[in-house]
C-alpha positions as CSV (number, residue, x, y, z in Angstrom):
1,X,0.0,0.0,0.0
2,X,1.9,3.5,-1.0
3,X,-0.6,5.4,1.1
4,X,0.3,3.5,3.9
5,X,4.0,3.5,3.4
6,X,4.8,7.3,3.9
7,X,2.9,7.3,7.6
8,X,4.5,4.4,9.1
9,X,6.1,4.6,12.3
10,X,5.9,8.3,12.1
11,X,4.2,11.3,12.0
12,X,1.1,11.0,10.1
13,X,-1.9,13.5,9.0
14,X,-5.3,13.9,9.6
15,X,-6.9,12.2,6.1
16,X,-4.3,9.0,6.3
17,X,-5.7,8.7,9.9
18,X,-9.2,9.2,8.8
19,X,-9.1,7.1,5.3
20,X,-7.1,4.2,7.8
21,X,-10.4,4.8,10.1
22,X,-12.9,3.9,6.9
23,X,-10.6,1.2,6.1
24,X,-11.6,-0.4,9.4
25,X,-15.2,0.4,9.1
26,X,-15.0,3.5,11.3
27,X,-16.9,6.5,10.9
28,X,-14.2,9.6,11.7
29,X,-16.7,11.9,12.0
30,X,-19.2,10.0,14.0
31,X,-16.3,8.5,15.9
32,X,-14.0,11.2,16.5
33,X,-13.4,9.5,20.2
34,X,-11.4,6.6,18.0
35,X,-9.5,8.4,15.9
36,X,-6.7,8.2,18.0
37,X,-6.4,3.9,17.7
38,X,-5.6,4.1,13.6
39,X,-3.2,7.0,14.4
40,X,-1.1,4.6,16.9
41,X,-1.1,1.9,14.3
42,X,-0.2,3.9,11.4
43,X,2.7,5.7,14.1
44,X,3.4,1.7,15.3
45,X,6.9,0.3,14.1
46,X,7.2,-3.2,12.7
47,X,7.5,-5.9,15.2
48,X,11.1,-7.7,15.5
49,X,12.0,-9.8,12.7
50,X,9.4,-8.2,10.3
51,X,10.8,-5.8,7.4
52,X,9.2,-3.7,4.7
53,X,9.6,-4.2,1.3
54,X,8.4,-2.8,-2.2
55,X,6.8,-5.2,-5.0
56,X,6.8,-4.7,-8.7
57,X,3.8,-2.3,-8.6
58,X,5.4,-0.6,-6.2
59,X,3.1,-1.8,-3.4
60,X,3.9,-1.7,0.0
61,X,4.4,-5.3,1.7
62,X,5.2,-6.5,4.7
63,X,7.8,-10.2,5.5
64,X,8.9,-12.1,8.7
65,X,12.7,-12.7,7.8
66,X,12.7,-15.7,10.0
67,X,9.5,-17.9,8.3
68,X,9.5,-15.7,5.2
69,X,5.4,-15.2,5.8
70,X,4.5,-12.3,4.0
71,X,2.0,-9.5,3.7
72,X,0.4,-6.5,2.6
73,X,-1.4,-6.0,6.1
74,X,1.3,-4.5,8.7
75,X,1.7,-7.5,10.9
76,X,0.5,-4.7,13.8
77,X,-3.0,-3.7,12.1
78,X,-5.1,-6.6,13.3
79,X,-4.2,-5.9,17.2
80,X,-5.2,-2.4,16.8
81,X,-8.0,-2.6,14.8
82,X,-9.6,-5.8,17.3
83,X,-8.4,-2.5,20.4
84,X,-10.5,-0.4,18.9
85,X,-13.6,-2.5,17.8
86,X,-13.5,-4.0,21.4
87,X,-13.7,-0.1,22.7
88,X,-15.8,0.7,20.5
89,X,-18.6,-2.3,21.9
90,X,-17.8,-1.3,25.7
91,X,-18.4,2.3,24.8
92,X,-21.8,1.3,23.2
93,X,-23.4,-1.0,25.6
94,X,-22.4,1.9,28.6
95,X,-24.1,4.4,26.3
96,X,-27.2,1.8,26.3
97,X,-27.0,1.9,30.0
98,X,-28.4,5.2,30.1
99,X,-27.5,8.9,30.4
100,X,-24.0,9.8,30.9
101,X,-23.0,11.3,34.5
102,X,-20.3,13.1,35.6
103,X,-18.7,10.4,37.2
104,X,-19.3,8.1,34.2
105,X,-17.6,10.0,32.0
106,X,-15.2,10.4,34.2
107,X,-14.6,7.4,34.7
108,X,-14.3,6.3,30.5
109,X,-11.9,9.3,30.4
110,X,-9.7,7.3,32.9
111,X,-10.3,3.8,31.0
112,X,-9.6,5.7,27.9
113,X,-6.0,7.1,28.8
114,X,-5.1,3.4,30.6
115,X,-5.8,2.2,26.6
116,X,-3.9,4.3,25.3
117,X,-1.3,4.0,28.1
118,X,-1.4,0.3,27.2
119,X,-0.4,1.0,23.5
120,X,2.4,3.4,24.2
121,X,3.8,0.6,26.5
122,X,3.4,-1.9,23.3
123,X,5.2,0.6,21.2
124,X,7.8,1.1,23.6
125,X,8.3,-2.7,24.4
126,X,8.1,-3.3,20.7
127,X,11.4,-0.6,20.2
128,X,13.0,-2.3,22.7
129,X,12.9,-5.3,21.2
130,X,14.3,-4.2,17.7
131,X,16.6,-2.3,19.5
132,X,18.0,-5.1,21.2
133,X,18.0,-7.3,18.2
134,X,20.1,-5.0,16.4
């Protein structure tokens, strides 16, 4: 994927983020409160032992040197997509639960930043990793 090439591991823009979004059947506008889980996966950095590589069309693809697996999907996309489909169904069923308090929303902003918390700890692990493979 060329779109997806340029954006990897770094900073990215609004319309990658948002066109990432539609890719995994999120609505940016609608679901401005996710945009932030395509962002870290488009910012994520291959796992150790995966490179990136460019095919004949000039495709982006993706290849575990060790088993020689490859493919066009970042090896990291199907974490953070199942992240943010599983936030996405804990934010809806608390939103069936009723009207939002103080101290429910309060308490999503907390579960919120411990998600993303959680991610910037994968990222960092994941760094830590290739760094020490290197």
């Amino acid at each position: 994927r060329k779109r997806m090439q340029k954006g990897r591991g770094g900073a990215v823009d609004k319309s990658d983020v948002a066109e990432f979004a539609l890719i995994w059947g999120l609505q940016p506008a609608e679901e401005s409160y996710l945009m932030w889980m395509p962002e870290k996966a488009l910012q994520a950095p291959l796992p150790p032992g995966w490179s990136e590589a460019i095919d004949r069309r000039g495709d982006t693809f993706y290849y575990e040197t060790g088993s020689g697996f490859s493919t066009y999907h970042h090896p990291n996309d199907t974490k953070y997509k199942e992240m943010a489909m599983e936030l996405k169904r804990q934010l809806a069923k608390r939103l069936e639960a009723g009207p939002a308090t103080d101290e429910s929303l309060e308490l999503e902003r907390l579960r919120l930043r411990e998600a993303n918390a959680a991610v910037e700890r994968q990222a960092r692990e994941l760094k830590e990793q290739e760094a020490a493979l290197d």
